[in-house]
N, C-alpha and C positions, 0 to 999 in steps of 0.2 A: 566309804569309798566314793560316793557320790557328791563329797563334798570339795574336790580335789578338784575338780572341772567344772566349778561355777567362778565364773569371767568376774572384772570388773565392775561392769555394767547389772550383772544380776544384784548384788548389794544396794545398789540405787535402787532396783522396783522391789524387793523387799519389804521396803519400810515407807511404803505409799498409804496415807493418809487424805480420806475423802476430804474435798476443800469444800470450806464451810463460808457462805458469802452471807451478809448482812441482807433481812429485811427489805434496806432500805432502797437494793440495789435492784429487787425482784417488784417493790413497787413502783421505783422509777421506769422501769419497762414498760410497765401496766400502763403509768402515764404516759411514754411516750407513744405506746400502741393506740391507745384512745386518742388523745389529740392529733395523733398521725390518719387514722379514721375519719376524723371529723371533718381536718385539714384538706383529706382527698376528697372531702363531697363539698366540701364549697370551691374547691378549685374545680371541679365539676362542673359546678352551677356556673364558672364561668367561661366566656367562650375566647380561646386563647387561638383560635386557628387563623386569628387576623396576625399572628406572629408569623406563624409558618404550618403547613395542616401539618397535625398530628402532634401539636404541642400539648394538649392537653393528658392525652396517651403517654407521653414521656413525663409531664410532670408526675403522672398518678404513677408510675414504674420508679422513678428516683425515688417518692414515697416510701410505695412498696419496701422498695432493695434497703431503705435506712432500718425502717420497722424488721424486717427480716436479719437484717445483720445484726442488729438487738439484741434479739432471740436467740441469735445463733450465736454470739459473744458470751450476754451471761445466762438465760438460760440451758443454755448446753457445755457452760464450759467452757470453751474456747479459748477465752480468754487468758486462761489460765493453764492451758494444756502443755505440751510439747510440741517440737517446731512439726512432729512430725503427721499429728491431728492439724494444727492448722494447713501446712502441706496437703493434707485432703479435703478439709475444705477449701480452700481457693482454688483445687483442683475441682471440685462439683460446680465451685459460679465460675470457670472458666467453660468447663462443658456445659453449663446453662447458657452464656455467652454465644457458643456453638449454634447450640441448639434455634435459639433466637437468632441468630444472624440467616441462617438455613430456612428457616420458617420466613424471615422476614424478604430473604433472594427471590421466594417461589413467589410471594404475595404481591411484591415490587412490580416480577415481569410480568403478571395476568394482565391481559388486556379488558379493559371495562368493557361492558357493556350488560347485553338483561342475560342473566340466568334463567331456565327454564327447567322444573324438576320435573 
C-alpha cells in the first residue's frame, strides 16, 4: 500500500550510488594545499603595503579562499552534488562574506590610538 504514494522524485534517490573519484584528483589537492602554503609564506616575506596597506592580508585570504574551495569541491563532493548542496554552500561563503564585511565595519571605524588593558 505504501508503494502507491512514492513520487517521481523518490525513484531518483533510490538508486544513489557513492561517487568514486580517482587518486589522482585527492593528490592534486594535496599539491595544491602545499604549494598554496608555501606560496602564502613567501608572499609574506614580501612587503606589498607599498601597493596599498593591507595588500598583503588580501593576498594571503584570495590564497586561503582558492585552497578552501579545493577542499570543498573535491574533498567534500561538491563538485559533483546537486544544485541544491551547492545552493548551501555558496549560502555559508555568502554568510562568511557577512560575517567579514561586519567584522571588517567595526575594525575600519576604531579610531587609533594606545590601548590600555
Amino acid at each position: 500500500m505504501a508503494e502507491e504514494y512514492k513520487t517521481a522524485g523518490d525513484a531518483e534517490h533510490q538508486h544513489h550510488e557513492p561517487h568514486v573519484i580517482p587518486l589522482t584528483y585527492y593528490f592534486g589537492v594535496f599539491a595544491v594545499l602545499v604549494v598554496g602554503t608555501i606560496l602564502t609564506y613567501f608572499v609574506a616575506t614580501i612587503d606589498l603595503d607599498s601597493i596599498f596597506p593591507g595588500a598583503n592580508t588580501l593576498v594571503a585570504l584570495l590564497i586561503a579562499f582558492f585552497k578552501m574551495a579545493c577542499v570543498v569541491l573535491i574533498f567534500m563532493h561538491v563538485r559533483w552534488s546537486s544544485r541544491l548542496i551547492w545552493l548551501t554552500a555558496i549560502a555559508g561563503f555568502f554568510w562568511l562574506a557577512i560575517m567579514f564585511a561586519f567584522t571588517m565595519q567595526d575594525y575600519l571605524t576604531r579610531s587609533s590610538g594606545v590601548f590600555t588593558i
